[in-house]
Backbone as CSV, one residue per row, in Angstrom:
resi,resn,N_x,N_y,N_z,CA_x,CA_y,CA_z,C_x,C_y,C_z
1,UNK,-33.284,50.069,1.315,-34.116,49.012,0.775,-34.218,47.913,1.803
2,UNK,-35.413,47.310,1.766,-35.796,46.258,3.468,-35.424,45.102,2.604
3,UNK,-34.726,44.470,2.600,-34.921,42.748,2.017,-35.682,41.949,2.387
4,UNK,-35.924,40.859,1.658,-36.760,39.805,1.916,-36.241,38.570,3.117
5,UNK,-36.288,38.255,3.957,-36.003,37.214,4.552,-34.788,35.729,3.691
6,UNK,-35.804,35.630,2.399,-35.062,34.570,1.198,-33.437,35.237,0.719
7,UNK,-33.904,37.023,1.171,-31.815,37.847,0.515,-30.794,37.318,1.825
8,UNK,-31.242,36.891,3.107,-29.945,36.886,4.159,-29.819,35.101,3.808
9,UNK,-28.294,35.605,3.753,-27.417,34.353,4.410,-26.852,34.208,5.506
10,UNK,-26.498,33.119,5.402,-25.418,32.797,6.671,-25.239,31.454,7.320
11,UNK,-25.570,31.574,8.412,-25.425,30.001,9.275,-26.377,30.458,10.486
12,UNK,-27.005,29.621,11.229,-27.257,29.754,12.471,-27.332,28.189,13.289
13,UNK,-27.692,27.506,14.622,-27.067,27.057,15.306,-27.830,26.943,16.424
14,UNK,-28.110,26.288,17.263,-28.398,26.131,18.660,-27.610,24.996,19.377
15,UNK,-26.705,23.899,18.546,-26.220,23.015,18.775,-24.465,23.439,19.149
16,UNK,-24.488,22.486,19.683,-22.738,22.665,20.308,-22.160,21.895,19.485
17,UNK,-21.538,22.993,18.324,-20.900,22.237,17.221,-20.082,23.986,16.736
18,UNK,-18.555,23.683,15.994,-18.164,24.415,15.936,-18.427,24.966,14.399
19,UNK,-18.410,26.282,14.521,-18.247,27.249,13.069,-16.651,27.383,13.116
20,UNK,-16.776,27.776,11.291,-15.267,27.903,10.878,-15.664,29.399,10.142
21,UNK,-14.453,30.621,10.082,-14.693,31.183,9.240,-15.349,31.137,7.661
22,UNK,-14.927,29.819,6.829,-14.975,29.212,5.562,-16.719,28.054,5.886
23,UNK,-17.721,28.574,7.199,-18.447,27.400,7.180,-19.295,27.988,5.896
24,UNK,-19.777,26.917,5.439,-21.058,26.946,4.105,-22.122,27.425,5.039
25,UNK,-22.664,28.984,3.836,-23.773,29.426,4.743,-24.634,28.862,3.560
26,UNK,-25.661,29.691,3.751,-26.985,29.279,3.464,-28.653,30.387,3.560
27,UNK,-29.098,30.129,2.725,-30.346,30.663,2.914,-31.001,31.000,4.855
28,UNK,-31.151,31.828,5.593,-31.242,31.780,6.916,-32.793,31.413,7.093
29,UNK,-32.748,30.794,7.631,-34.242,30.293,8.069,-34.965,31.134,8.918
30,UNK,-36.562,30.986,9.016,-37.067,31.984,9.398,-37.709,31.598,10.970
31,UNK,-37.215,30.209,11.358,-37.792,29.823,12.756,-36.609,28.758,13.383
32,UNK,-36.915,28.534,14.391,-35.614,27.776,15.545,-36.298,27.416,16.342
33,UNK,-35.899,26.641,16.911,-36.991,25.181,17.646,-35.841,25.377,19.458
34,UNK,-36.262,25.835,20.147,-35.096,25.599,21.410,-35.874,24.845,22.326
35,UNK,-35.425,24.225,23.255,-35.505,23.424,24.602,-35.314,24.015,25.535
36,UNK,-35.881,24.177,27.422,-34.883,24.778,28.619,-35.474,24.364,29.033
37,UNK,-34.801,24.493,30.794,-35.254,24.370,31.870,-35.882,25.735,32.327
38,UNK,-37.012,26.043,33.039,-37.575,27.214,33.579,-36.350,28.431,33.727
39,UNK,-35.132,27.847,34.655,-34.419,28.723,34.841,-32.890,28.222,34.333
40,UNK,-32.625,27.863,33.125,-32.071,27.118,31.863,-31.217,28.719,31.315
41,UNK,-30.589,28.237,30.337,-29.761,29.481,29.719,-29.650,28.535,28.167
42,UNK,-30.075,29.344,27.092,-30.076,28.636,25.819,-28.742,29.876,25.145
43,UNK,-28.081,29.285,24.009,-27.497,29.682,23.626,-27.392,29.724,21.957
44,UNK,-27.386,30.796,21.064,-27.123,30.386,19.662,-25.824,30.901,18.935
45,UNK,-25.329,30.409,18.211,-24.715,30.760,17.624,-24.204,30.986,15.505
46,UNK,-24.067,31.901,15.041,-24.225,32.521,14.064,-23.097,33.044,12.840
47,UNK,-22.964,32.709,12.205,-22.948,33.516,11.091,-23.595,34.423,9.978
48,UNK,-23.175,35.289,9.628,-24.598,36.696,9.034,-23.799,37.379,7.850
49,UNK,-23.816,36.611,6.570,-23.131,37.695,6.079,-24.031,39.083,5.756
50,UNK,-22.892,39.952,5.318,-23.172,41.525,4.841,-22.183,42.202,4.411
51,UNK,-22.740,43.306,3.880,-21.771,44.139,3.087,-21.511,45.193,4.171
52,UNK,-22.297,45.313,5.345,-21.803,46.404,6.484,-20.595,46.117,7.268
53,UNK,-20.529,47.567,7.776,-19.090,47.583,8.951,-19.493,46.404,10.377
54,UNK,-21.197,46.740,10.582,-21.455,45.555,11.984,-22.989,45.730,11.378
55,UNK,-23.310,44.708,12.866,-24.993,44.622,12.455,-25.369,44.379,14.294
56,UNK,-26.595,44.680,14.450,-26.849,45.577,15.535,-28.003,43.968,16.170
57,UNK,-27.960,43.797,16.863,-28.511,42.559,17.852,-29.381,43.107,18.505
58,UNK,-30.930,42.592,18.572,-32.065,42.964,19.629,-32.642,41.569,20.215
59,UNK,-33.150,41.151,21.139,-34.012,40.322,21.445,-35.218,40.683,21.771
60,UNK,-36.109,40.453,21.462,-37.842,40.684,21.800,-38.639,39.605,22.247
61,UNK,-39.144,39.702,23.432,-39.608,38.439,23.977,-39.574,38.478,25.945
62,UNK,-40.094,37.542,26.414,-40.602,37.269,27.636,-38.823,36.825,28.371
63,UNK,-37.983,37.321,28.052,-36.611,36.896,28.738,-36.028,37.277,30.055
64,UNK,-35.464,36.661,30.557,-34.470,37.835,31.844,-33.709,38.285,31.596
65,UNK,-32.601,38.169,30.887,-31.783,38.664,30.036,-30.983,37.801,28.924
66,UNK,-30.489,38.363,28.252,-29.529,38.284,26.850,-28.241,38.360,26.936
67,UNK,-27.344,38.257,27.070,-25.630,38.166,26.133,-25.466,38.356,24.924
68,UNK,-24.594,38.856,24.914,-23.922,39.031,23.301,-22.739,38.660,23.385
69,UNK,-21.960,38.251,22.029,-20.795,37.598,21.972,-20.419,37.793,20.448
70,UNK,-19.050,38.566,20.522,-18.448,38.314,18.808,-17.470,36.870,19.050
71,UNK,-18.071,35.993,17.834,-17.380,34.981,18.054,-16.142,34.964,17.393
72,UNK,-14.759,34.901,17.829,-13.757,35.221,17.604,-12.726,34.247,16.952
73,UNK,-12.219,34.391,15.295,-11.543,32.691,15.098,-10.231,32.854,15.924
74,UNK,-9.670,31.670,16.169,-8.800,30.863,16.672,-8.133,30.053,15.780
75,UNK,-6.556,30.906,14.972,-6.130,29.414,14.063,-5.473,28.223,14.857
76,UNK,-5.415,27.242,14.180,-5.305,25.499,14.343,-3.833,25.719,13.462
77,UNK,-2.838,25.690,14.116,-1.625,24.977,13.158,-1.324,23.532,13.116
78,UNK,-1.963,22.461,14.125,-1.401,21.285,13.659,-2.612,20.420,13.910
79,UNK,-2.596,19.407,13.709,-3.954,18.666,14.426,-3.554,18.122,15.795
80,UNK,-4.495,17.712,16.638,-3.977,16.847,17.589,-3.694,15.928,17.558
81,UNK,-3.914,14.734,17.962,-3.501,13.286,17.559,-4.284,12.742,18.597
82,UNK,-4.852,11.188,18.657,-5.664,10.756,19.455,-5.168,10.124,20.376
83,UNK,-3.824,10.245,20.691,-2.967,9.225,21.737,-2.483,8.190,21.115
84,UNK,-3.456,7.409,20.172,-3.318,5.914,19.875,-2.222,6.034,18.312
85,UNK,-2.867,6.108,17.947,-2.105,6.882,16.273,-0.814,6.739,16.052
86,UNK,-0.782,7.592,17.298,0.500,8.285,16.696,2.029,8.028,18.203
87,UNK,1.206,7.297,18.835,2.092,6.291,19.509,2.080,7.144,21.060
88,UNK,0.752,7.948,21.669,1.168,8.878,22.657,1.225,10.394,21.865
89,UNK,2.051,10.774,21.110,1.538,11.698,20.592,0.653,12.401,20.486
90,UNK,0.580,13.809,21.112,-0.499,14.531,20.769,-0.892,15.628,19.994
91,UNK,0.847,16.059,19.164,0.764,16.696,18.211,1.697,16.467,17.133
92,UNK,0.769,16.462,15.907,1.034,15.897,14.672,1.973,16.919,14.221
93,UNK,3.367,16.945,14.327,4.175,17.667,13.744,4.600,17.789,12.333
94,UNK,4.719,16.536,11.846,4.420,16.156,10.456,2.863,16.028,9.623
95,UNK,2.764,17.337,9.036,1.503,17.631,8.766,1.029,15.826,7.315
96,UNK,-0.249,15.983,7.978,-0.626,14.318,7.692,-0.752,14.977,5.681
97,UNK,-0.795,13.991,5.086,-1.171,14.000,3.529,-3.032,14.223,3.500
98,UNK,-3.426,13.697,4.275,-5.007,13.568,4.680,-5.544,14.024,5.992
99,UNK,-6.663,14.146,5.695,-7.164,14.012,7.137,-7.222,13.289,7.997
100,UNK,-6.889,13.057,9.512,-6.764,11.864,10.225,-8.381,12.090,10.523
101,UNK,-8.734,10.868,10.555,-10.389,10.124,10.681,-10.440,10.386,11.972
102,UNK,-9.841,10.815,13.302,-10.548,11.282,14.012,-10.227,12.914,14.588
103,UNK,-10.281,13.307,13.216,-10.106,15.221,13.354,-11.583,15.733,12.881
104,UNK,-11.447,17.151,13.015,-12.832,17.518,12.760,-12.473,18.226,10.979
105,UNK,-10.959,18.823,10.798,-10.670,19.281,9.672,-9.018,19.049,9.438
106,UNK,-8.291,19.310,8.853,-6.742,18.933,8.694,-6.213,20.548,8.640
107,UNK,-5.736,20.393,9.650,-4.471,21.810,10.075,-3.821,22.240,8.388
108,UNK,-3.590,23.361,8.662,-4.386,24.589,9.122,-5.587,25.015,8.990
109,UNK,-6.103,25.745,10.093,-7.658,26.028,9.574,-7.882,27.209,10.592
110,UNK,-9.198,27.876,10.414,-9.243,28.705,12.022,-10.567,27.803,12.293
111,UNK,-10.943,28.405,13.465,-12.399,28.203,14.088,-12.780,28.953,15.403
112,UNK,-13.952,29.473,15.274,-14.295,30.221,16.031,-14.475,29.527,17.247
113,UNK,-13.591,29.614,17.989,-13.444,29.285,19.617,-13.377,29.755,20.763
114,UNK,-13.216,31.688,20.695,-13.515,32.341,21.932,-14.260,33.208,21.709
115,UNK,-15.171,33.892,22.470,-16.235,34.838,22.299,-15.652,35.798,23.321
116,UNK,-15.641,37.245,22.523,-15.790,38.407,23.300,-17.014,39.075,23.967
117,UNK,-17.422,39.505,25.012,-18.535,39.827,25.400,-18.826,41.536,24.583
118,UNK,-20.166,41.753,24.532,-20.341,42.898,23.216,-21.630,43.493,24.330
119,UNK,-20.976,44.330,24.876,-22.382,45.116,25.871,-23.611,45.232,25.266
120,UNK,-23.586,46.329,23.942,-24.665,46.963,23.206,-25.147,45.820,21.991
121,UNK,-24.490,44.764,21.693,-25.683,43.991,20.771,-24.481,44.309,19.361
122,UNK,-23.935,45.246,19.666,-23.770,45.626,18.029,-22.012,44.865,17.838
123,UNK,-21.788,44.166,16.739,-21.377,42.780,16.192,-20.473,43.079,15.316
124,UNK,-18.923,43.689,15.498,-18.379,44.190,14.092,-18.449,42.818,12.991
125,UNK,-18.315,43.092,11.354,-17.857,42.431,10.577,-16.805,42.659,10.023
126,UNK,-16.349,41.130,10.135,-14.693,41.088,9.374,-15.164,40.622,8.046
127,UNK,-14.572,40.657,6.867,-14.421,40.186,5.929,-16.046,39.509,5.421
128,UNK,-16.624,40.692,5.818,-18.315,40.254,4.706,-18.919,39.676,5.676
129,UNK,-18.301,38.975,7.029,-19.346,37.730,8.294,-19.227,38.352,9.680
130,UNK,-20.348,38.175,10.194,-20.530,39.003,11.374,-20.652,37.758,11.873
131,UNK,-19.866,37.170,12.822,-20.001,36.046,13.685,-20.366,36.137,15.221
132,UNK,-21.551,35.549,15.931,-22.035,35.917,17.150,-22.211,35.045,17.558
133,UNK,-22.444,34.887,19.193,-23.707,33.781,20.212,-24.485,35.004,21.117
134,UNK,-25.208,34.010,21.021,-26.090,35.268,21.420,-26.632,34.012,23.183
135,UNK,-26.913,34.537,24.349,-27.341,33.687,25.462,-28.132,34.115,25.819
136,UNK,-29.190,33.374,26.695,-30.424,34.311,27.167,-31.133,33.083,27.943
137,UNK,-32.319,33.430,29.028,-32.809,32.735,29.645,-34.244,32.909,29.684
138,UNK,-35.004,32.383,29.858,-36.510,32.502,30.377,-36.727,33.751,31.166
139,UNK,-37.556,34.769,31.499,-37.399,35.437,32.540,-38.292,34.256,33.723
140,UNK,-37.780,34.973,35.307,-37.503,34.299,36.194,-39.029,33.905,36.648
141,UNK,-39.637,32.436,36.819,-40.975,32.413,37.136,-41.733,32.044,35.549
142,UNK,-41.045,32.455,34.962,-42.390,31.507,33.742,-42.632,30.661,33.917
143,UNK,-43.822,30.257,33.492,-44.675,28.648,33.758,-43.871,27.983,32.685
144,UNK,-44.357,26.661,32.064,-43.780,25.919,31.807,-44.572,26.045,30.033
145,UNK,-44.272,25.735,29.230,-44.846,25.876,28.021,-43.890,26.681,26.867
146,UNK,-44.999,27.112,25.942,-43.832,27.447,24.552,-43.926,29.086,24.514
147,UNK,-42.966,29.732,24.367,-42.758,31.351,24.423,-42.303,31.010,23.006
148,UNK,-42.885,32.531,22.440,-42.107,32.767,21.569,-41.199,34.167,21.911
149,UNK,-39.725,34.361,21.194,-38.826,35.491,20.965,-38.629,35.535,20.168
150,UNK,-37.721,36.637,19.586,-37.830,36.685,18.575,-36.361,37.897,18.195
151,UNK,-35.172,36.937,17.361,-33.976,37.566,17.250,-34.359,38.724,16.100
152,UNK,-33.711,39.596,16.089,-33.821,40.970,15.223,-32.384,41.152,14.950
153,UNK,-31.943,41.421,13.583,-30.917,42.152,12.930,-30.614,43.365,12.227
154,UNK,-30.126,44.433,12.630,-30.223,45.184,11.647,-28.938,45.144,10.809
155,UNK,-29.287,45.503,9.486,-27.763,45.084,8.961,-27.770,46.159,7.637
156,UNK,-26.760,46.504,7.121,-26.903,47.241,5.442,-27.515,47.622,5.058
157,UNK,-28.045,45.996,4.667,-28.732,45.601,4.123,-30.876,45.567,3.849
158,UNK,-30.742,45.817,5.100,-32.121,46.058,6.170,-32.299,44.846,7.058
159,UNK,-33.398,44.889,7.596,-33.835,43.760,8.874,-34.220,42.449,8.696
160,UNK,-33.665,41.604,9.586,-33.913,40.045,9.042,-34.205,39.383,10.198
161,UNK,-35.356,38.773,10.840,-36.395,38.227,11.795,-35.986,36.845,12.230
162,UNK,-35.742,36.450,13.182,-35.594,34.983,13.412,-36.806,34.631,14.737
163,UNK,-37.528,33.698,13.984,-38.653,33.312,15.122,-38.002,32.104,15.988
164,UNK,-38.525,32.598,17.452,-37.346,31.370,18.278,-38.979,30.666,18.963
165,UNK,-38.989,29.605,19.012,-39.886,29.096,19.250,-39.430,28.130,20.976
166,UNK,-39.315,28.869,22.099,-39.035,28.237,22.668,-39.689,27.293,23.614
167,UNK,-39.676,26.281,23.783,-40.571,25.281,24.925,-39.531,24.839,26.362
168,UNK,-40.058,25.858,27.269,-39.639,25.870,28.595,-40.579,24.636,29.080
169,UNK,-39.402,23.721,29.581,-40.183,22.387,30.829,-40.049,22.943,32.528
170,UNK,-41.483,22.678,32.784,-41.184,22.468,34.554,-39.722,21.906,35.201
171,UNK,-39.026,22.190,34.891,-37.913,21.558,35.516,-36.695,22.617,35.628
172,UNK,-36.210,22.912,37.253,-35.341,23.486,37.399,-33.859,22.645,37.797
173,UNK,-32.795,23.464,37.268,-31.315,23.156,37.239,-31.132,23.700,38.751
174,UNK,-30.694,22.415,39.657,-30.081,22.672,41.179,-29.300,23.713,40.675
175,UNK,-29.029,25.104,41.163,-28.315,25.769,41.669,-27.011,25.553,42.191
176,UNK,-26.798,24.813,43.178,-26.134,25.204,44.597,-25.224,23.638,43.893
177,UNK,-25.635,23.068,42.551,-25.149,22.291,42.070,-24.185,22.491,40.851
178,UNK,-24.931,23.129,40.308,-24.264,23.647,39.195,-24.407,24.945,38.908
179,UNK,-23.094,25.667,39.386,-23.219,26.850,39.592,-22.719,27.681,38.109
C-alpha cells in the first residue's frame, strides 16, 4: 500500500541543532527551503519513523554527490556546567533537581551526536526511527539560481517525497582556505 505524504512522520532539519532519540516528530513536510555557495555542501538531518527493519535513501537532482549518515545516539550522564555556576566546575556531579538554564536538557538523556557513514543509502531502524544526515553539493559549475532535488524514501510503509528547493548564490568558498 503507497501512503499519502499526510501518513509519514518524523522530524526533518537543515539547521545545526541537535535531535534526541525522544525528539517530537511530526507530520513531514512536503518541501525544504536550502541556501549554498556554487561549490557549498548542504546538509540535512532526520528522523523517519516506521514499522520497517531500514528505509532506503535516493537523491534525484542536478548534484555532485550525496553522503549518507546513520545518525547515531550518544548518552549524556551528567550535564556540563558553565564554569561560572558551579565555581569552575565543569561537571555537575550532583545531579541538579532542575534544569540548569544554560543546558540544552537535564542529564540523563541521549542525543544523536555521531554519524556513521552508510555507502548504499540504506538507514537501519532502531526502535520504530530511522535517524539520518544526508550531505550533498551542487554539481560542479552550476550557475547560480534555484535547483530543485528531490529526497526519496522507501520505507514499509511505501514512498515519501521531500521537495528540496535549493537556491545556489554566485559565490564560491576559498578552497585553499577552508579546506
Amino acid at each position: 500500500r503507497v501512503m499519502e505524504k499526510r501518513d509519514f512522520r518524523g522530524r526533518i532539519t537543515a539547521k545545526e541543532e541537535f535531535l534526541y532519540p525522544d525528539s517530537a516528530c511530526d507530520i513531514l513536510p512536503e518541501e525544504l527551503r536550502l541556501t549554498c555557495a556554487q561549490n557549498g555542501r548542504r546538509n540535512i538531518q532526520a528522523l523517519f519513523e516506521t514499522s520497517g527493519k531500514s528505509i532506503r535513501l535516493t537523491l534525484e537532482g542536478d548534484c555532485a554527490g550525496v553522503e549518507w549518515f546513520e545518525l547515531m545516539p550518544v548518552p549524556v550522564a551528567y550535564n556540563t556546567g558553565d564554569g561560572e555556576e558551579q565555581g569552575g566546575a565543569m561537571i555537575l556531579r550532583d545531579r541538579p533537581s532542575v534544569k540548569p538554564r544554560y543546558a540544552s536538557r537535564q542529564a540523563p538523556f541521549e542525543v544523536y551526536d555521531c554519524m556513521r557513514p552508510i555507502a548504499d543509502g540504506l538507514i537501519p531502524v532502531k526502535q520504530g526511527m530511522a535517524a539520518f544526515c544526508v550531505s550533498f553539493r551542487p554539481a560542479e559549475g552550476v550557475p547560480a539560481g534555484e535547483r530543485l532535488l528531490y529526497l526519496h524514501i522507501e520505507a514499509e510503509e511505501g514512498r515519501w517525497t521531500l521537495r528540496l528547493r535549493l537556491q545556489v548564490f554566485a559565490v564560491l568558498i576559498p578552497e585553499d582556505r577552508f579546506p
